[in-house]
N, C-alpha and C positions, 0 to 999 in steps of 0.2 A: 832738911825737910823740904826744904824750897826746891832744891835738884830733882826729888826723889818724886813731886808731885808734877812739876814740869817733865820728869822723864813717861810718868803716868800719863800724862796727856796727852803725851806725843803719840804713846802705841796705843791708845785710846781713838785716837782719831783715824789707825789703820782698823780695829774692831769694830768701832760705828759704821764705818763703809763701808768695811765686808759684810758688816750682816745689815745694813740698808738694802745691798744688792741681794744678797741670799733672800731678805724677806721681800723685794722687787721680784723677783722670779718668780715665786711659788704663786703670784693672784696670774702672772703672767700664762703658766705652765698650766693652772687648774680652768684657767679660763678655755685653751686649747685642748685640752685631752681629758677623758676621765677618770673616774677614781681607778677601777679596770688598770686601765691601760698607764695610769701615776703608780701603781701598783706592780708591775716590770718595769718601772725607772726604779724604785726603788730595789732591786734585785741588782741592777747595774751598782748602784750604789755599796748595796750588801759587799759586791765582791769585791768595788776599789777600796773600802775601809779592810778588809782582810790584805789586798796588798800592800796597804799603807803600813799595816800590824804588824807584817813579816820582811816586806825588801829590802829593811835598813838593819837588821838582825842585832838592836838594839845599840848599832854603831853610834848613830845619833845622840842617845843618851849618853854615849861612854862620852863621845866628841865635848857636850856640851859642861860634862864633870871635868874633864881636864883642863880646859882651855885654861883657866887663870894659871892652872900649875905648869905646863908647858910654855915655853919660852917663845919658838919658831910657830905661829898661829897658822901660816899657810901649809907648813909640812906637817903639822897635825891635821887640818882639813884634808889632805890629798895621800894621809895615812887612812885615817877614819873612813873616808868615802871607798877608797879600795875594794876595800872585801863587799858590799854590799851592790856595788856599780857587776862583780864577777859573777854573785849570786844572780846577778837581774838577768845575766842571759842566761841561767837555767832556768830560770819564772820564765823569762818569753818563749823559748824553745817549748819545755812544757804546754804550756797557754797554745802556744801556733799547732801542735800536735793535736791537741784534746779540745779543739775550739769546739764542734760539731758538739762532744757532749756537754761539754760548757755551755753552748748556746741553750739548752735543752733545759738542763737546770736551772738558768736562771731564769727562761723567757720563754720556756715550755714549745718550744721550737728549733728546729737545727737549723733553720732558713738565715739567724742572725749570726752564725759564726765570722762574720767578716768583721762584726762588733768587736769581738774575741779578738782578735787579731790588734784594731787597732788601739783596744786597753792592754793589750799586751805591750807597744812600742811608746805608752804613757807611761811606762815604767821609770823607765831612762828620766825621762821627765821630772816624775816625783820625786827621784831620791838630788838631783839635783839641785830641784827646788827646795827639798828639805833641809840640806848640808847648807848652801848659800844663804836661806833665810836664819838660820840657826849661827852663822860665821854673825850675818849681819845684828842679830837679837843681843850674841854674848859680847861686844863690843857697845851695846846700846844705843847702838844708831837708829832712836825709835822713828823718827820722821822716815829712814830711809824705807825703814821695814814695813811701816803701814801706809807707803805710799804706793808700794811694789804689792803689798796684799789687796791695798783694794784694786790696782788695773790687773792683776789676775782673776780676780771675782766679775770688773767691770766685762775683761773678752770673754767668761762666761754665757753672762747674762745678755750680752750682744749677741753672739751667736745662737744664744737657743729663742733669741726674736727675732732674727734672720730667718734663721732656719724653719720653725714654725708658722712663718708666714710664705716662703717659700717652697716649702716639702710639706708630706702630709702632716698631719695633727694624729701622731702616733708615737709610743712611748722612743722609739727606736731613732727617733728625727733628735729629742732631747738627747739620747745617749751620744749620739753624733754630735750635736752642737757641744755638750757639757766638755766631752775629750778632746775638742778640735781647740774652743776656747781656750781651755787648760794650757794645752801644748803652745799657742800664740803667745799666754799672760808666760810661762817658760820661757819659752825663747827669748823674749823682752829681757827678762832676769838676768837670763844667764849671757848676753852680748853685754847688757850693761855690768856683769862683773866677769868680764873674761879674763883680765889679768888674772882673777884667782884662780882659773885653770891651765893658766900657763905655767904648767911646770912637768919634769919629768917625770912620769907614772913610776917609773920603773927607781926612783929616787925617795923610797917610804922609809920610814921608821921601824924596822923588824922587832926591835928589843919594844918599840911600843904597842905596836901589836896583840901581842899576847895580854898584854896589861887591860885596852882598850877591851879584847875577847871575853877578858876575866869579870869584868865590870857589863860590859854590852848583853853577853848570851842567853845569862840570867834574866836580863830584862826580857830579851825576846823569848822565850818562855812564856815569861808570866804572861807579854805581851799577844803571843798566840791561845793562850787560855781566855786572857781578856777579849780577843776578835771575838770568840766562841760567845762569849759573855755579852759580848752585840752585836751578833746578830740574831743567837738565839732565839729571841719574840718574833723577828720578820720569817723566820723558819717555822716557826710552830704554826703562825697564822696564815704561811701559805700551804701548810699540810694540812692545818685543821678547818681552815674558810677559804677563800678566795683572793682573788686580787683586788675585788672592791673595796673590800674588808681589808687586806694591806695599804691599798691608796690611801684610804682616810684615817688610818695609822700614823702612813707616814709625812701626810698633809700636819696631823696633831705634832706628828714629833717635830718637822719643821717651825712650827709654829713655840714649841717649844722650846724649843732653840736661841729662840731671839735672847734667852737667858746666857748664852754663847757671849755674847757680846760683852759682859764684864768677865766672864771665864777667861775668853784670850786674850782680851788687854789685861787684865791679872796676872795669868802665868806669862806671859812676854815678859812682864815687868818685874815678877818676883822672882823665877829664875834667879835671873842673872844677882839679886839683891840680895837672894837670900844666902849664894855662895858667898857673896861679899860681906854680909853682917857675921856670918859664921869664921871668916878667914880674921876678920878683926874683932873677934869672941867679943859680939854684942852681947850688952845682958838678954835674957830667957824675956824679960817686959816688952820687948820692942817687937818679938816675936808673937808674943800674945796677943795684945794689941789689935798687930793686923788683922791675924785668925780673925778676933773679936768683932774688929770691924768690917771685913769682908763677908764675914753671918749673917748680919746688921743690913750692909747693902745689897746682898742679893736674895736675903730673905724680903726687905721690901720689895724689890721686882718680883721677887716670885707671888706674895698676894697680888700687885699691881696686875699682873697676871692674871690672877682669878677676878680679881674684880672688873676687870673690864673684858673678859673673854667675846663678852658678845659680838661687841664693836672690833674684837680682832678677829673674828672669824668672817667676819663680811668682806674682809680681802680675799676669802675664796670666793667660789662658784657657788653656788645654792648647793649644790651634787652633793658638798661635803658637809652641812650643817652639823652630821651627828660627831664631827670632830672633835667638838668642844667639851664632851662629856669622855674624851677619850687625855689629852694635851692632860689636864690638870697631877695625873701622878708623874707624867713623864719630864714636868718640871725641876724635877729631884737629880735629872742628869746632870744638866751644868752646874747647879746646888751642891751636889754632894762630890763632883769633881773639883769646883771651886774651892771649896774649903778644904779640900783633903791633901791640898797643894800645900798650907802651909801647916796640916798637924801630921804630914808624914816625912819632916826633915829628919827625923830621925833615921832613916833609910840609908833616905839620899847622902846624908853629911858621914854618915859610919861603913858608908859603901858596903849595906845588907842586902842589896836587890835582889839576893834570892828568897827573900819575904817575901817581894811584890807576885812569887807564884804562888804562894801559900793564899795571898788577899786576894788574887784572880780566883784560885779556884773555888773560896768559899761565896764568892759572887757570883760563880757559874752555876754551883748549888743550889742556893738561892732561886738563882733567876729559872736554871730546867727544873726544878720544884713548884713552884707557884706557876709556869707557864701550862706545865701535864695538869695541875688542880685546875686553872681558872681560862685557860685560852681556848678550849672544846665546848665550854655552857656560855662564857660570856664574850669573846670573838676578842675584836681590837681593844675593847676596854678590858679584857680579863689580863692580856702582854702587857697594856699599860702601867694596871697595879702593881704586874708582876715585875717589870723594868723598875719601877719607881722602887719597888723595896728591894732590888738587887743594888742597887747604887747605893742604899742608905748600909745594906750592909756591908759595900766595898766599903764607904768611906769609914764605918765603925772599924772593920777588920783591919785597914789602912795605920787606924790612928790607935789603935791598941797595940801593934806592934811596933811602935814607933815609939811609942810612950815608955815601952817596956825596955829599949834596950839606949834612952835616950832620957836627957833630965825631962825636957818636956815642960807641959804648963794644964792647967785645968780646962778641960774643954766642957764644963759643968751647963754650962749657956746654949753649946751647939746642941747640945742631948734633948733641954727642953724647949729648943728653936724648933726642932727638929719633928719633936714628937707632934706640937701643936700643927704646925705644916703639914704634917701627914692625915690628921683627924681632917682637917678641912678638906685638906684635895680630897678625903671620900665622899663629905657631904658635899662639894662640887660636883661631884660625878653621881649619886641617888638624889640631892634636890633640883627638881627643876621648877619652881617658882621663884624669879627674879627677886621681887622684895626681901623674901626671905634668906634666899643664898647671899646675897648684897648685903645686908646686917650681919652673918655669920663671917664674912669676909674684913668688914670694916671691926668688927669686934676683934680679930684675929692682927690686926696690923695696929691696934691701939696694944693689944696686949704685947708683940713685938718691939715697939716703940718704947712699950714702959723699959722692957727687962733690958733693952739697952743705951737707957739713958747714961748710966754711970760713963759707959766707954763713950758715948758724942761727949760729954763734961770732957772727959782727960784728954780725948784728939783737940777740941777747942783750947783746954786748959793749954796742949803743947804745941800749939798754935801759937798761942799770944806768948809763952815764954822765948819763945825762935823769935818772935816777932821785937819783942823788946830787948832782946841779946843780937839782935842785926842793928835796931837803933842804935842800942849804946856803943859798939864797935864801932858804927858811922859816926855817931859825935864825940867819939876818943881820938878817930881821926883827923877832925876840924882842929881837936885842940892841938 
């Protein structure tokens, strides 16, 4: 327990900096540019999260399942990366070809295709950043890993203050800094682990191949129904409103996000932990548990959240006040991806990943359902409710498939965590008299509180057991 908590700490301290810096950018960014013009950043955005969704054609996932079973850890990285480093020069080719109407769709002008171009040659980039930091996660080298995330976020957030002090205050100056940053925190990465690409390309794993394809493609599937699945709302409100209307969208959903912060020191952490408790068939309790208790803690963040919305929105601009009435369903992102991490091992451990398209596409339902009903009368807030209940229904679809071909455990807690989180984030978003929403809030985190008492008891209870079975080994040894 004592390892497992110190390994938590370690990727814990690479999540708190990267999103210190992610949440440093955004008063930085909204201070320079307006909602407008934050609103084609976000289109930038839209399209490197579709690159991210497809360049790796779900090799990453297969890479990340094998590791403990494969023996040779570097000729599995430099099998893995393979296929997806060959697809990338048909994405940039593609991309360098089709910039002019790329530039068009996302930024409503062909004047930016030079942008196109150089998210095109971030490719290369990301997937190496991807394979290297995932080498370094499944090994657990958590200091190394959140120390390498947060100086990729730090040349970020340098350049886009560079650069917006020295170029104009236009959304196009941010997509320049965001990909230049990128490419410098990369290259950092990949000089300090060059040994791991010193080897002969042309020296892979054939017979693994196929294995890794069989596990990977699946993924990328579900994986490109799930892009669809996010970007959907940024699509419907720039066909249906404006870019203002997406700026203070996605100012909300940033802000949102700060719930990120235990999502990916969580999944760093459990990954790797939970291949490991499953290889040494831990009982079904210890799995619970966590569930149980990662509900617990980011269900408190997520009120924490509502209650003090006001005092986090004054890190923007004034421009963006009505954000706040927008943030509160879109909290259910990192919510319902956090917890979905550990009630859909059933998947992962029975290598079912062709589920994971079946739970995309009932999320995609979902979410272009309620975006056609409520994004055309109520703008940013109408994407918000509708994003918040698409995640709740990933993460149900997620955990019912999971449960169904897997022993599994009761998720009886998350359902009614869940349901109550939802009732409030509406009446965050129809009340606006502070006293009032402020008691609706604190009533909501005492009833929270109640229903998970039993589980703080038993993590304490096995706390102090660890605690006095490390004593008694130390004074077995004096004797």
């Amino acid at each position: 327990m004592k390892t497992l908590i110190k390994r938590l700490m370690q990727f814990a301290i690479g999540s708190l900096g990267s999103a210190f810096l992610n949440l440093l950018t955004i008063p930085v960014v909204t201070y320079f540019i307006s909602p407008a013009e934050y609103g084609k950043t976000s289109m930038f955005m839209l399209a490197q999260t579709l690159l991210i969704c497809v360049i790796y054609l779900g090799f990453d996932q297969a890479f990340a399942r094998e590791f403990y079973d494969y023996a040779d850890k570097n000729k599995l990285f430099r099998t893995a990366i393979f296929i997806p480093l060959l697809f990338s020069i048909f994405v940039i080719t593609m991309m360098c070809i089709f910039a002019k109407p790329l530039s068009i769709f996302l930024f409503d002008s062909d004047n930016y295709y030079h942008a196109i171009y150089l998210i095109a040659c971030s490719t290369l980039f990301l997937i190496f950043e991807r394979f290297i930091f995932l080498h370094i996660r499944m090994q657990n080298k958590a200091l190394e890993f959140s120390l390498f995330n947060i100086l990729v976020k730090f040349m970020i957030l340098l350049c886009t203050v560079l650069f917006l002090i020295m170029f104009s205050h236009t959304f196009i100056t941010v997509v320049y800094a965001t990909i230049i940053g990128q490419m410098i925190g990369d290259s950092i990465l990949i000089i300090r682990n060059y040994r791991l690409l010193q080897f002969n390309w042309l020296k892979i794993d054939r017979d693994l191949l196929p294995k890794l394809a069989r596990f990977g493609l699946p993924v990328v599937v579900a994986t490109v129904i799930y892009s669809l699945f996010v970007i959907i709302d940024k699509l419907f409100i720039r066909y249906f409103c404006d870019f203002e209307q997406l700026g203070l969208y996605t100012a909300a959903f940033k802000i949102a996000s700060a719930l990120l912060i235990l999502q990916t020191t969580f999944s760093n952490f459990w990954v790797p932990t939970a291949y490991e408790w499953y290889k040494k068939q831990k009982p079904m309790r210890y799995f619970k548990l966590v569930s149980d208790s990662i509900m617990f803690v980011i269900a408190l963040l997520f009120t924490g959240l509502l209650l003090f919305k006001g005092l986090i929105m004054m890190i923007l601009s004034p421009g963006y006040a009505e954000a706040q009435y927008i943030f509160p369903f879109l909290c259910f992102y990192p919510l319902m991806m956090t917890v979905s991490e550990t009630t859909n091992l059933g998947i992962v451990f029975l290598k079912k990943s062709w589920l994971n398209i079946l739970v995309s596409i009932i999320a995609l339902v979902v979410s272009v359902g309620l975006n056609v009903l409520l994004v055309p009368r109520y703008g940013a807030i109408g994407a918000s409710i509708a994003t918040g209940s698409a995640y709740i229904a990933f993460f149900l679809a997620r955990t019912y498939f999971s449960m169904k071909i897997w022993k599994g455990f009761s998720v009886k807690r998350h359902m009614i965590t869940t349901s109550l989180l939802f009732v409030v984030a509406a009446l965050n978003i129809v009340i606006h008299t502070v006293w009032l929403i402020t008691m609706i809030n604190l009533v909501l985190l005492a009833c929270i509180t109640f229903i998970y008492i039993p589980i703080v008891l038993t993590v304490l209870r096995s706390l102090r057991e660890k605690r006095q079975q490390s004593l008694g080994q130390e004074k077995g040894m004096e004797i």
